[in-house]
C-alpha positions in Angstrom: 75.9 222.5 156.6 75.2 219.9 153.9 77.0 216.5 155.0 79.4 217.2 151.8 80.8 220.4 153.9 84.5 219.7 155.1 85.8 222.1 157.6 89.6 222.6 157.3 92.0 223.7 160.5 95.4 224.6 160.2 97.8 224.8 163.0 101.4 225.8 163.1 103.3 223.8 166.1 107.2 224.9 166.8 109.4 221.6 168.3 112.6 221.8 169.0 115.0 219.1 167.2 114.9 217.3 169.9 111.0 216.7 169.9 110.6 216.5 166.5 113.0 213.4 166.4 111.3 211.7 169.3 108.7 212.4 167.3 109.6 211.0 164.0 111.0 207.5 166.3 107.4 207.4 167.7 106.0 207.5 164.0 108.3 205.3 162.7 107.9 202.7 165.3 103.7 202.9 164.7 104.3 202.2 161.0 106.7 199.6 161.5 105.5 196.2 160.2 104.7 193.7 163.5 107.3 190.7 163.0 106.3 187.5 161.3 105.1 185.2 163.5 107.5 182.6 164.4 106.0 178.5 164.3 106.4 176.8 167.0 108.0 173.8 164.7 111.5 173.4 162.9 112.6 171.2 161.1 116.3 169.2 161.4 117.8 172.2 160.2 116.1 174.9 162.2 116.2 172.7 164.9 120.2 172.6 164.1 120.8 176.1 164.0 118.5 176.5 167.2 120.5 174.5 169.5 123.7 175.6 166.8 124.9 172.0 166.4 124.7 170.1 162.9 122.3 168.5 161.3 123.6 165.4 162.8 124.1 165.7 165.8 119.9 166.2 166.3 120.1 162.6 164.6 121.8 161.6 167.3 120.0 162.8 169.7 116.8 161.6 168.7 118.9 158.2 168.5 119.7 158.9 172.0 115.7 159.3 173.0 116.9 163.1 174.3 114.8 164.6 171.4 111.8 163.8 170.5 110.0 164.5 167.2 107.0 164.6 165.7 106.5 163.4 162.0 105.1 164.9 158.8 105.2 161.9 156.8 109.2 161.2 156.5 110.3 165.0 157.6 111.2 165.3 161.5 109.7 168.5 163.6 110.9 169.3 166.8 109.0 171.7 169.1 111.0 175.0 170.3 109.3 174.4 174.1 111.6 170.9 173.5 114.1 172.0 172.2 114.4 174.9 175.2 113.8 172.0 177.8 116.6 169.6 176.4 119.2 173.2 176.9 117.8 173.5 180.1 118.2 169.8 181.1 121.1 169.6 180.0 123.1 173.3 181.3 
């Protein structure tokens, strides 16, 4: 055989409708795109619609010392692991 040579197979396979959708579900999911990766920061608003309060009311915590941020030059970021241990202090 030269190394240009292909060899070509065909198979029939019968599934049932049952198989051939567990089937599709288990192609589907390998082509799905993997989810965006999530940073560990937010800002005031994600950090807002995190805990689902307002805007203000992370102010005020922060004001309160219960929150703390870090800083990029004037813009607050709060970390999720923080923000999950001030709900957890706080249940």
């Amino acid at each position: 055989m030269s190394r240009d040579s292909r060899i070509v197979l065909a198979a029939t396979l019968e599934l049932t409708d049952a198989q051939l959708e567990q089937l599709a579900d288990l192609v589907a999911e390998r082509l799905r795109p993997a989810p965006p990766e999530r940073s560990p920061w937010l800002d005031t608003a994600g950090a807002a619609d995190y805990l689902a309060a307002k805007p203000g009311r992370i102010h005020d915590l922060v004001a309160l010392g219960k929150l703390t941020p870090r800083r990029d030059g004037r813009r607050l970021l709060f970390a999720r692991r923080d923000l999950d241990a001030y709900l957890e202090a706080s249940a």
